[in-house]
N, C-alpha and C positions, 0 to 999 in steps of 0.2 A: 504494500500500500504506500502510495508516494505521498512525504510529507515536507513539510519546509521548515525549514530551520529559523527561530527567532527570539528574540528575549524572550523568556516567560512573561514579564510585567507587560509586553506592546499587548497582551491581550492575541497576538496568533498562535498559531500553535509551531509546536516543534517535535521534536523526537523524543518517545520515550520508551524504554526506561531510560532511567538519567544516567549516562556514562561517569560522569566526572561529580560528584558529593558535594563538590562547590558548588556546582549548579542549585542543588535544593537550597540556598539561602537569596536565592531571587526570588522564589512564591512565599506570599504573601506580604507581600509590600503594597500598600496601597493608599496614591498620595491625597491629598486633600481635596482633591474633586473628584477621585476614586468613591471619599467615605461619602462626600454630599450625594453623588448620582444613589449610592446603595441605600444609605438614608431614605431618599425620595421614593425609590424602589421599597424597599420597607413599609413605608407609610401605606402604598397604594394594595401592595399584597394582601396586610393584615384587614384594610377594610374589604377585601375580599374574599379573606377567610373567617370573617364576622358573617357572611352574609350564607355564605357554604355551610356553616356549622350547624343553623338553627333546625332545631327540632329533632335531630340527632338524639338517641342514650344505648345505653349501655346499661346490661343488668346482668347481675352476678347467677350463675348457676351451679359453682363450689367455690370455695374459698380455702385456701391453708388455715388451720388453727393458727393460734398466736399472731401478735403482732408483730409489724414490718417493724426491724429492729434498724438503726442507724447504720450500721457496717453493713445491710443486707444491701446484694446486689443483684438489681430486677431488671429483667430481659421483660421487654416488651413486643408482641407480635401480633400479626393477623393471616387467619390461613384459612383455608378452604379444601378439602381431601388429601391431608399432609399426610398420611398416613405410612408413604415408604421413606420420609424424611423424618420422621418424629422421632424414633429411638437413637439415630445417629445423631440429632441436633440437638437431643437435650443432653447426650452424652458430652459431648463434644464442648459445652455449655459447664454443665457441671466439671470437668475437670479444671476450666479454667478460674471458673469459680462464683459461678453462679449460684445464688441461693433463691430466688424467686421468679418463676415465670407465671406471667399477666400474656392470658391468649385470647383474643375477641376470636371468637369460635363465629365464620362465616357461613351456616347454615351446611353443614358437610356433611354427607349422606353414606362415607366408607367408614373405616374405624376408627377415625381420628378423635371423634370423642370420646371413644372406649379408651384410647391409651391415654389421654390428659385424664381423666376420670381415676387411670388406675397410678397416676404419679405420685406420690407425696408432698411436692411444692410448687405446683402448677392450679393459679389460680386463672378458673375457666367463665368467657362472657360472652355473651351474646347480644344482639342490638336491635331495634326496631326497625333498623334500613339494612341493607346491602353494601358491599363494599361501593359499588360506583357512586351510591349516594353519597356513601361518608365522606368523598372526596378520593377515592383512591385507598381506602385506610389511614387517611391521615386524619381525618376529626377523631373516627376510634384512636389512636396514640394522643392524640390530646386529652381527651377524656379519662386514658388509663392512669396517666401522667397526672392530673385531678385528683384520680384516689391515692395516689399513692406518695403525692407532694414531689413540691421541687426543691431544690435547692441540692439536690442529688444528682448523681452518675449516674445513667439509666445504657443499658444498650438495646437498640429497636432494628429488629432485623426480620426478615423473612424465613423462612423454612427452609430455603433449599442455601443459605450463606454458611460460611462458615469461617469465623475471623481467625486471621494467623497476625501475629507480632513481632518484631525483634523477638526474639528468643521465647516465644509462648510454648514450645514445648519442652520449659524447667519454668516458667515463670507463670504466675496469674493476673487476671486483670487489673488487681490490687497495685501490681507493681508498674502496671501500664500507665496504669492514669497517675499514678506520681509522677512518671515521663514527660506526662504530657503536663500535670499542673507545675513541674519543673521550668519545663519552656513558656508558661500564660496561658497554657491553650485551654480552650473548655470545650473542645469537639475534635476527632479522630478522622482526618479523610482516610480513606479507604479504596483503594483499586477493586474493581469486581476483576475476578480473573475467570474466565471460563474453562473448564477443565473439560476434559472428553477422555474413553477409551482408548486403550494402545490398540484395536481393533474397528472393522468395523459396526455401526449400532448392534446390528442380528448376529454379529459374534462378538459380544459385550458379555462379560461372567457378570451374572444376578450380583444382588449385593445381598451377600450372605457371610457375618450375620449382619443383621440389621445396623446393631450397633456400631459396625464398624467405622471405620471417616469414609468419605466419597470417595477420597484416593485411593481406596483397594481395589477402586472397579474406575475409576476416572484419574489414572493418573499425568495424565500430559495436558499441558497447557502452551498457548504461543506466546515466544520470549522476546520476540522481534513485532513490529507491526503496528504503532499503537501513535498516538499524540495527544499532547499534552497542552493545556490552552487555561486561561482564564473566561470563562464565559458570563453570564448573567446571574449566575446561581451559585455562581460555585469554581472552584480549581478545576478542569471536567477531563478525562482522556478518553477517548472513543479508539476502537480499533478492535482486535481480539478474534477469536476464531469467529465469532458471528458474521462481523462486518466481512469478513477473507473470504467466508461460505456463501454469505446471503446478502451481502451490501446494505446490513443494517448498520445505519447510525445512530447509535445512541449513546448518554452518556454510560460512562462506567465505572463512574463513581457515586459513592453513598458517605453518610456520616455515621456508622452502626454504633459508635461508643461517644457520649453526650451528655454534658452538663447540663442540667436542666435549670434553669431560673427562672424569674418572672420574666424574660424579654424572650423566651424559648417559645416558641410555635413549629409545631408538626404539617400542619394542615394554614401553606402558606403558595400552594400550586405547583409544588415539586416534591416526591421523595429523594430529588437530589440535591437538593439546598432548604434544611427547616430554618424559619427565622432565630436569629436577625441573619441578614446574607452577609454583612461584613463578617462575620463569624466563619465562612465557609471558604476562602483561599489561603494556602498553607500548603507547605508539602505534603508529601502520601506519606503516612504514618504505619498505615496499616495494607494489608488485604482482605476481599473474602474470595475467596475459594467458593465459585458459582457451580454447582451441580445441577445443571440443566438438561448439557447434552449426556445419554445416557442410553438405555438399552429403550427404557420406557416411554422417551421422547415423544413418540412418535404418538403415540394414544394418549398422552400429556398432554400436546401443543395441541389438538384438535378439541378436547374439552375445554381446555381455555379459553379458544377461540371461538366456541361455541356459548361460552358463558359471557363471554365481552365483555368481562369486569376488567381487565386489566388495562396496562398504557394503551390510551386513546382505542377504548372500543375491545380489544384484540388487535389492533393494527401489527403489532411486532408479529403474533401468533400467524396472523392469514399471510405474510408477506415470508415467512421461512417455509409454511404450508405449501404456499405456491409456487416455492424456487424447485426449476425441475429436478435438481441433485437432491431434494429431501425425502429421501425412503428409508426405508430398513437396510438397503448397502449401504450406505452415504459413508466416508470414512474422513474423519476432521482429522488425521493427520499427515504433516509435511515437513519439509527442512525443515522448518523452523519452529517442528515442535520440540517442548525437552519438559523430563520428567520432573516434577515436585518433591522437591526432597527433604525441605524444609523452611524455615523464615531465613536462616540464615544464605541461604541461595537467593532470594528475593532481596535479599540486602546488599548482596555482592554481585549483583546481578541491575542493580538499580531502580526495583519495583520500589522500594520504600526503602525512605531516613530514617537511619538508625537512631535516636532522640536517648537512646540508655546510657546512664550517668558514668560508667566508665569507657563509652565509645567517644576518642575525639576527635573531635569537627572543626571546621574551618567557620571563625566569625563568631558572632556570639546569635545567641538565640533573636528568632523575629516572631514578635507578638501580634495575634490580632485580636 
């Protein structure tokens, strides 16, 4: 994919991942007609997700015993027939060190209620509208964010994500977000990276067992390909095996780990920028590890699409449906795929800045 080379700050884009470490202390600079324009943008978003929210709730259908304790750290989500993602996501979740999952239960008709039901600390909701209503799921993460107070760490992610950190496989969240409150920061960008089979779909091994992470059965990802921009919302890089297969563009980046305050909004017309947006340019901190492409794909993207809850309609779902190459041969890999092996390959490799108190960097930290 042909990209062009240019400062991060001009707002074009350039090449990513980042060759040179120096490079990650040019994003997030932004000068004083930067913060006016995002300001203005702010102002105008929020009276429009006043206007999106109303009539919206949310009602409890279990609860965890005991109270939400200060050091607890609550995963926030929304799902719809999660059911072959659930016991690897909360696994996955719990080791790093999750103690409460908040799940607006989208009316899902396979097991996915049975397994939050049979959890320990999974508390389960449901709502009087549908996701498109909510706004996408964003008024639900507002609302959840309500019961559960601000002035907290929250992480708000999808089912099929799965976040990797500088050194998260000896480390837990705990020691992330000191990382992060280290450098000022109060929100984590996050690369989406999409992973696929070292085969083709119809020769993809099950993911057995359950529990396992995605990369027993999706271990390749593309290492080359990608760009890197300041956009309206956010830090954003597009590129990845989607765009290489199917010519989507989208962004592929999220905020999954997030200070919550009183100026924090979910539900602000993107889940790739919650408010305030000056909060959302910075270097890549983090990843998620996207389990999309898969064996199940195929019968995946077609109910999606058929449900039209997701970005704009189904748009993504009918437009990979309709690329001739998506069947059951289809095979996402090429030169420039390479296997996942850990956080520390995506650090030395240029997916994300390494921000841990014994890694040193060039310049001192930039705040936003």
């Amino acid at each position: 994919m042909p990209v062009r080379r240019a400062e991060a700050k001009t707002g074009r884009s350039m090449d990513y991942p980042i060759r040179d470490p120096k490079t990650w202390r040019r994003f997030g600079q932004l000068s004083v007609f930067d913060r006016l324009v995002l300001a203005l943008r702010n102002r105008r978003y929020r009276r429009r997700a006043a206007k999106r929210g109303r009539g919206t709730e949310i009602y409890p259908v279990r609860l965890v015993e005991g109270e939400l304790r200060s050091k607890d750290l609550v995963l926030i989500s929304v799902l719809k027939n999660a059911e072959r993602y659930l016991p690897s996501f909360l696994s996955h979740y719990r080791t790093l060190g999750i103690t409460r999952f908040a799940f607006v239960d989208d009316r899902s008709d396979d097991r996915t209620r049975e397994l939050l039901l049979a959890a320990p600390d999974v508390d389960i909701y449901e709502s009087n509208v549908n996701f498109d209503v909510a706004g996408g799921g964003l008024v639900w993460r507002d609302l959840l964010v309500e019961r559960y107070g601000r002035d907290r760490w929250y992480m708000s992610l999808d089912c099929d994500e799965y976040l990797v950190f500088p050194g998260s496989e000896d480390r837990k969240l705990t020691d992330f977000i000191a990382d992060l409150e280290r450098e000022g920061r109060k929100r984590a960008l996050a690369v989406m990276i999409d992973i696929y089979p070292d085969a083709a779909l119809d020769g993809a091994p099950p993911h057995q067992p359950l529990e396992a992470s995605p990369v027993t059965v999706c271990p390749l990802y593309d290492e080359t390909g990608y760009a890197i921009e300041n956009e309206k919302f956010c830090t954003a890089i597009r590129g990845g095996a989607r765009q290489r297969m199917f010519g989507t563009d989208m962004r592929m980046t999220k905020f999954p780990l997030i200070y919550v305050d009183r100026r924090t909004r979910f539900n602000s017309g993107s889940a790739h920028g919650p408010l305030p947006i000056d909060r959302n340019f910075s270097p890549v901190h983090a990843a998620l590890l996207h389990y999309k492409f898969s064996a199940d794909s195929l019968a995946e993207f077609r109910t999606m699409y058929e449900w039209g809850t997701h970005f704009d309609g189904g748009r993504f779902y009918k437009q990979i449906l309709d690329h001739a190459e998506f069947n059951a041969e289809i095979d996402f890999r090429y030169a420039g795929s390479t296997v996942f092996t850990g956080s520390e390959k995506l650090v030395t490799t240029g997916f994300i800045e390494d921000i841990r108190a014994d890694c040193p960097r060039e310049g001192a930290a930039i705040r936003a």
